[in-house]
Every structure is written in C-alpha cells, then in structure tokens.
Steps between C-alpha positions, in 0.01 A plus 500: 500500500587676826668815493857445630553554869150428551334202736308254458210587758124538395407793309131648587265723326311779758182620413306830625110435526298796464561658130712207415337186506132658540353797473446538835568775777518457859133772485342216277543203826395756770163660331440107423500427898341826611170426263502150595367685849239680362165473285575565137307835521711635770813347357468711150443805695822448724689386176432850342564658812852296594587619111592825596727389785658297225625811370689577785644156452644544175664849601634314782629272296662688266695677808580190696384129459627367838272785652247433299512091586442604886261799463256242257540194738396686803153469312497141635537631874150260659458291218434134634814273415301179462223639318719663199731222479211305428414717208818491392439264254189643343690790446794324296194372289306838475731742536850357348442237248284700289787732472788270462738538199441260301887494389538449904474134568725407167758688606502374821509112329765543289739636778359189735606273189817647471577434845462808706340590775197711503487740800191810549602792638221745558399766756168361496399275792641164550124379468349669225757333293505121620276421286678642172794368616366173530295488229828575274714221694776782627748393678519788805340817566619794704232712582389720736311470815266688726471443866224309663414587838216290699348368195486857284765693294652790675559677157909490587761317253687217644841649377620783202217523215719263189480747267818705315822401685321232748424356171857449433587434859280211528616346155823508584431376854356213332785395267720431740290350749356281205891487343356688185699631224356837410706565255340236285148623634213659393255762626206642380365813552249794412568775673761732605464383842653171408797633359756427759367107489608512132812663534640194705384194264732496197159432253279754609134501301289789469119440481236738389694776628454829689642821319777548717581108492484488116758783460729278694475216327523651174834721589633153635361251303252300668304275311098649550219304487161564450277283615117521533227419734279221452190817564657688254336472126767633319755786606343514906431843636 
C-alpha cells in the first residue's frame, strides 16, 4: 500500500557501476585499451610504470572526484574513436564480467519483476558500459561522454563528470522527465561519492561500502550489503 499523499507513477531503482555492480574502476577500462596497443612485453612494462601515476589518482580522488573524472579522461586525448569502441565489447567480457557481483544481476531481476525501472548511472563512459547494461536488460543509462573530434577522442568530457551531486542532479532530472516517484525509489551505491544520489531516493541501498559511506549508513540506517565478485574465492581482496 501507498503511503498517503503519494502517486501512482513508476518507482525506479538507480544503480552506480564501478564498486557497485562490479568491481571495476574507471583505471581497470583505460589500462585495458592502452595494452590492447601494444605487444604484451611492452604493455607489462607500461602497466608497472602507469601504477605509480595511479597513485596520484587515488590522492586526487580522495580531494575531489569531479577533478579527478577530467584529469583521468584526458588520458584518452588521440585515442581512435572507432577503434576502442570496437573493443568495447571485449572489454565488458575481459575486463567487467569477471568482476561482476554475483548478487548484481538478481538484484537487478527482482526490481524488473516488481515493476521498476532499472536506470545506470555511472561516470564511466557511455560505451564501456553498453554492454553491461545490455547484457542485464536495464532500462536507461546516464553516463558520461568524451568528445570525438575527426575520428579520435580529444580527452574533454561532454558535460560535468556524474559523480557526487551530478549524481543526484541527473537522478532527479530523470524522474521527472521519466514521471518517476523517487520517493518509492531505490539507489545503490558504494562510495561516498554517491551519497547525494542516495539522499534523494526514499530506499537508499548501500553496497560493499567505503569507510566514510558505511558510517553513514550505519548512523542512518541504511540497509548494507555485501556482495562479492564472481573473481573473488571467498572474502575478495
């Protein structure tokens, strides 16, 4: 039963890709494409090389995710558009499905069956994810985008990075272009970053959680799910 006041348009449920429904990062796609361009010898010494930019990445990230999102993506700057869209697929299959959560795909059935809709919303590229997205029969996906310019990326982001409060933005954008009721809605999330997108569904779902997300959730309440990784043998790493 409805709660009174409420309507009776669709509810949805919103799901964050990278940490939520695979154990993914936007790092794990782009050293996937870069290698692709070079001999496997060459590739493993870049890989070990490219790992210590990574830590700049991760203090980056802990400062500011949206700067983060368009310092990382200018790595694509003269990448050819055709030629990585093509791999796109390959990646999904190398990259992503070996580190889906295996909780992932359920969870995303039972809301289908229950009548929802199933929407993505990820800072990773609109691409990358097509596959995923079809592969678990979603409904929409907002994603991001990088600019193409005479057949190559120019390393720029079509629009804000969707991560913390574009997160949010873009959900609620969505519901009422889509006539959505959030407050019968779901999101899912795993990190901090993803906060504001939970704070304007009225079911918000926490999902192998972040420290600074898992305080939240516990001080308000949040049901927390742990879910593991169909590479993962037991606990993950």
């Amino acid at each position: 039963m409805r709660p009174a006041g409420s309507t009776s348009r669709q509810a949805a449920a919103f799901f964050d890709v990278d940490g939520t429904l695979a154990k993914t990062t936007i790092v794990h796609y782009y050293v996937y494409f870069k290698r692709k361009r070079m001999s496997p010898f060459w590739g493993r010494c870049w890989q070990s090389l490219y790992l210590l930019k990574c830590l700049y990445f991760l203090v980056l990230d802990r400062i500011d995710r949206s700067r983060l999102n368009r310092v990382f993506y200018r790595s694509y700057a003269r990448l050819p558009v055709d030629r990585i869209k093509e791999q796109a697929e390959e990646c999904h299959n190398l990259v992503i499905k070996p580190r889906q959560f295996e909780q992932a795909a359920d969870c995303i059935a039972e809301h289908r069956s229950a009548g929802r809709r199933i929407v993505l919303v990820t800072g990773s590229i609109d691409f990358i994810v097509a596959p995923l997205a079809q592969e678990l029969h979603v409904d929409d996906v907002l994603a991001a985008r990088l600019v193409e310019s005479n057949g190559w990326f120019t390393g720029e982001l079509d629009g804000r990075p969707i991560v913390d409060e574009e997160k949010a933005v873009r959900v609620q954008g969505y519901a009422a272009e889509n006539e959505i009721d959030l407050s019968q809605s779901y999101a899912y999330g795993d990190s901090i970053s993803d906060l504001p997108m939970l704070e304007v569904v009225g079911l918000p779902q926490v999902v192998s959680p972040d420290r600074r997300l898992e305080a939240v959730a516990l001080k308000r309440g949040w049901p927390v799910h742990r879910w593991l990784a169909r590479a993962d043998d037991g606990g993950g790493s």
